[in-house]
C-alpha positions as CSV (number, residue, x, y, z in Angstrom):
1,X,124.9,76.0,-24.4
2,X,123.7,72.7,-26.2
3,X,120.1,72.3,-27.7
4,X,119.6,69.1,-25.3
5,X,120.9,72.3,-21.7
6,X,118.4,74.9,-23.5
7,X,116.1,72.2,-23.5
8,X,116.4,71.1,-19.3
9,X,116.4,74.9,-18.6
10,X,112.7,75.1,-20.7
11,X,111.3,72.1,-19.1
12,X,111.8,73.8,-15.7
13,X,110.2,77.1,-16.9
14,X,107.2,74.9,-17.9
15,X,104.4,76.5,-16.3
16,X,105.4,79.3,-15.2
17,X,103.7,82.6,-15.6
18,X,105.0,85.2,-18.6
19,X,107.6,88.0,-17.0
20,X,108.0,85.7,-13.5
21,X,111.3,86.6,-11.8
22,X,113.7,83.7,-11.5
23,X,116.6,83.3,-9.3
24,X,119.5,81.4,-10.8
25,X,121.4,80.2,-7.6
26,X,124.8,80.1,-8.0
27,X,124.2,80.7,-11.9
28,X,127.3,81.3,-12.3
29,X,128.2,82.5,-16.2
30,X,124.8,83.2,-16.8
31,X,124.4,80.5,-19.2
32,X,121.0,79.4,-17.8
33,X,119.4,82.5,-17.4
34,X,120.1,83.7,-20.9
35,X,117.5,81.1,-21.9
36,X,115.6,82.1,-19.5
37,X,115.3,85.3,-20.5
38,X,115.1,84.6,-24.0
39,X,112.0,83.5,-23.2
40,X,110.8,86.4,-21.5
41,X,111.3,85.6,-17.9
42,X,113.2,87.9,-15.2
43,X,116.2,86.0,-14.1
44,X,118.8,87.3,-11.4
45,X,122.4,85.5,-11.0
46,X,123.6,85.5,-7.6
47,X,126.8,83.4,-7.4
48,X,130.0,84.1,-5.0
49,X,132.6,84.2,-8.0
50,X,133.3,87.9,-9.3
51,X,134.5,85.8,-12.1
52,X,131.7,84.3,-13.3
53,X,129.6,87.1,-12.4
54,X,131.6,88.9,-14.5
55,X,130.8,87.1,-17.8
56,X,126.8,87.1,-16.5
57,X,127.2,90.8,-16.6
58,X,128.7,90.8,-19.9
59,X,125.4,89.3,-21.2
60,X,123.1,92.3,-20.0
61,X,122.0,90.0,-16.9
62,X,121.4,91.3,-13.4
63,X,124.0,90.0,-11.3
64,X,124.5,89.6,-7.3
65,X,127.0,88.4,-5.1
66,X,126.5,85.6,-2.6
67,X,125.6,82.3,-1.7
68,X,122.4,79.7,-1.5
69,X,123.0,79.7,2.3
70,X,122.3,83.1,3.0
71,X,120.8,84.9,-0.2
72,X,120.9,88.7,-0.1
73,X,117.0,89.1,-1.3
74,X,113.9,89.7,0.7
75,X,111.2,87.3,1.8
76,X,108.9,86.3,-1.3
77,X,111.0,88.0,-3.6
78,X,110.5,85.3,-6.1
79,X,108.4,83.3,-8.7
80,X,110.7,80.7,-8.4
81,X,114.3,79.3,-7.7
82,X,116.5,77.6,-9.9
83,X,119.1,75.0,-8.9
84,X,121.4,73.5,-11.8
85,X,124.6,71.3,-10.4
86,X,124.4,73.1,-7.5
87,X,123.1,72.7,-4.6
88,X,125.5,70.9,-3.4
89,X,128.2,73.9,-2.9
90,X,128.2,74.1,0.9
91,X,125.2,73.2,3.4
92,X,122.6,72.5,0.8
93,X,119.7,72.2,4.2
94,X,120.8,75.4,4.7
95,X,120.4,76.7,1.0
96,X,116.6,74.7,0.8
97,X,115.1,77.5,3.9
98,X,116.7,80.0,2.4
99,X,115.1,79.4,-0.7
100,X,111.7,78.7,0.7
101,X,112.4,82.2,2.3
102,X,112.9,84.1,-0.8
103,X,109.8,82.3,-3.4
104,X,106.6,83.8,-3.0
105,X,103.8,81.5,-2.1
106,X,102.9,79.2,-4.4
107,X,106.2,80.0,-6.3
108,X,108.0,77.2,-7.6
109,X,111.3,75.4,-7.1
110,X,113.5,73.5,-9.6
111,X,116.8,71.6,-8.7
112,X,118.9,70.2,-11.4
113,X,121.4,67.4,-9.2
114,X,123.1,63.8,-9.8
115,X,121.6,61.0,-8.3
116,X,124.2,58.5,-6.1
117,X,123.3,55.4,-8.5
118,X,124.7,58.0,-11.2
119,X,127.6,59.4,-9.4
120,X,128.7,56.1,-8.2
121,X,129.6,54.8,-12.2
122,X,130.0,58.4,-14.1
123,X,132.7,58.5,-17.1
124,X,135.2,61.0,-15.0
125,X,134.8,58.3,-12.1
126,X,135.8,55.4,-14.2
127,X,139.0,57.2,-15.1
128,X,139.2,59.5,-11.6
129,X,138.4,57.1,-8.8
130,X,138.7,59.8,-6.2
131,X,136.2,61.4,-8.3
132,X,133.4,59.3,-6.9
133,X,134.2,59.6,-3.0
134,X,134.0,63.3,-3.1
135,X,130.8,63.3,-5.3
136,X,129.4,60.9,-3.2
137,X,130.4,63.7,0.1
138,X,129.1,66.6,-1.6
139,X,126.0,65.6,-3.4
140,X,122.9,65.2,-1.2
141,X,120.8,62.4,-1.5
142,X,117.9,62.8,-3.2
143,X,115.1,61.8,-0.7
144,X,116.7,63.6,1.7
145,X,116.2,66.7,-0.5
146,X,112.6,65.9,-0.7
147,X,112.3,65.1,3.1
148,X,113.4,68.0,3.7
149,X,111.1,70.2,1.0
150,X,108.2,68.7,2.9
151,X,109.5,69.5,6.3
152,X,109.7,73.1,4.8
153,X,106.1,73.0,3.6
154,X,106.4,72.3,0.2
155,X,104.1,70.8,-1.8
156,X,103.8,68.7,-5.1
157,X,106.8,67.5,-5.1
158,X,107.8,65.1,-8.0
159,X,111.3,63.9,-9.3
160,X,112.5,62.7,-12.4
161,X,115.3,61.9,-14.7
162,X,116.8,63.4,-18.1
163,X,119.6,61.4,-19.8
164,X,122.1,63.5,-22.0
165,X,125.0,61.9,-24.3
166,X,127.7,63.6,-24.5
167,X,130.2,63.1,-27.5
168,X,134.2,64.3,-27.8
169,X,137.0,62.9,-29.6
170,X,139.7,61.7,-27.5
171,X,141.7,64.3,-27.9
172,X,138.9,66.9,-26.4
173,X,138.2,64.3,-23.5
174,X,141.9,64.2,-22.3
175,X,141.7,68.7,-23.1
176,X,138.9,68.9,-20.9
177,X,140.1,66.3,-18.3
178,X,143.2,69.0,-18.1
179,X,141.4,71.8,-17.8
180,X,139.2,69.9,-14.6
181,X,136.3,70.9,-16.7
182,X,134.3,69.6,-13.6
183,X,134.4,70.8,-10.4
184,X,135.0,67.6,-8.7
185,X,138.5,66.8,-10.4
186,X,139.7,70.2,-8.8
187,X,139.5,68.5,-5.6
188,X,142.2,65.6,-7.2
189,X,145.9,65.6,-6.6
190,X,148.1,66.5,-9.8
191,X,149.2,62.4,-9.8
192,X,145.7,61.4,-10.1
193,X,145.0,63.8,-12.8
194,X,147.8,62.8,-14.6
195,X,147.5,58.3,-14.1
196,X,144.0,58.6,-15.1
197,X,144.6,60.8,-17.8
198,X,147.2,58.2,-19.4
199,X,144.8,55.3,-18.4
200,X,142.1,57.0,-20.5
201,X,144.6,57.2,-23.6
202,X,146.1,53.9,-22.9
203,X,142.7,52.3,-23.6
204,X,142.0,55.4,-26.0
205,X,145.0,55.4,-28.0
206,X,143.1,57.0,-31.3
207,X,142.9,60.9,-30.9
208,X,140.3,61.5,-33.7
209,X,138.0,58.4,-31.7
210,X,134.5,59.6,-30.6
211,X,133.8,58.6,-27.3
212,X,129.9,59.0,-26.3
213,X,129.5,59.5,-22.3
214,X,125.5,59.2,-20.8
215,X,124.9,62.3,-18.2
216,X,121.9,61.3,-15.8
217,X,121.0,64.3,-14.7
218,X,118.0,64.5,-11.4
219,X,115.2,66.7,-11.3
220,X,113.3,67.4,-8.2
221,X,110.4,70.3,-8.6
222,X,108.4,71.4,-5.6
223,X,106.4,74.9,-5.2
224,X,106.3,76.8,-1.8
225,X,103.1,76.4,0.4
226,X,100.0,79.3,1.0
């Protein structure tokens, strides 16, 4: 992970007592909670892909199967849950009870998420314009995350905004464009791929170039009500 991820995954432990136990939802690789950890926190992975379970294992972390929308754990099992890129797998109002279920009283949330002023203009859009009509289907809005926090009884909450650059040569944009490094250009045809792809290197034509994208990422932190 990057110094300026370890460094978004810190400011969300800020806080937070020594040896708290931290659920990673939809964690994935473990990336995340390997700082976490680092740190002396108690993190859990639960994700649905045995895949990337699999490489969260392989880093000593406890690891569990499922999803945000029904999260095999008991009520106030938690010091807090941790959200990064996504909430927005599936119904997200679904995945905010259960996470106000599973954090303790007075635990603490912390979503990582992209606002819709950010999604709307993002680097992959430009190049993707699918890209931008499904981000703008799957990611929530971000007042409605916080209407809905406060519905479900949670207190002090407060948003923000972190902006990351990003810097690749050419030829590591149009590798990682291939690869559908982000989930979203997954849900493009092959012909999309492909025409923005050679409208990237069209304008792009040096492969050595450095090309500096911004990443807006949105924080929203809340804790769970006595």
């Amino acid at each position: 992970m990057r110094p300026e991820g370890e460094a978004r995954v810190r400011l969300a432990l800020r806080g937070l007592d020594p040896a708290a136990r931290i659920l990673d939802i939809g964690g994935g690789t473990g990336a995340h909670s390997r700082v976490m950890r680092s740190d002396g926190y108690f993190p859990v992975v639960v994700d649905p892909s045995a895949a990337q379970r699999a490489r969260a294992a392989a880093l000593d972390l406890p690891v569990v199967g499922g999803v945000g929308q029904a999260l095999p754990f008991a009520d106030d099992s938690f010091d807090m849950a941790y959200f990064h890129l996504s909430l927005h797998y599936g119904d997200w109002r679904a995945a905010l009870a259960e996470t106000v279920r599973i954090v303790r009283p007075g635990g603490k949330l912390w979503i990582w998420t992209f606002s819709r002023e950010y999604l709307e203009t993002s680097f992959t859009g430009r190049w993707f314009p699918s890209v931008g009509m499904h981000d703008l289907a799957r990611f929530p809005e971000i007042d409605d995350v916080v209407a809905h926090l406060t519905a479900f009884g949670m207190v002090s909450i407060e948003t923000g905004t972190v902006i990351e650059q990003v810097e690749r040569t050419v030829s590591s944009w149009e590798e990682a464009f291939r690869a559908r490094f982000v989930s979203t250009l997954q849900l493009i045809d092959e012909d999309e791929l492909e025409t923005g792809i050679q409208r990237f290197l069209d304008e792009h034509p040096q492969p050595e170039e450095m090309i500096v994208s911004a990443l807006e990422f949105a924080s929203i932190c809340g804790f769970v009500g006595d």
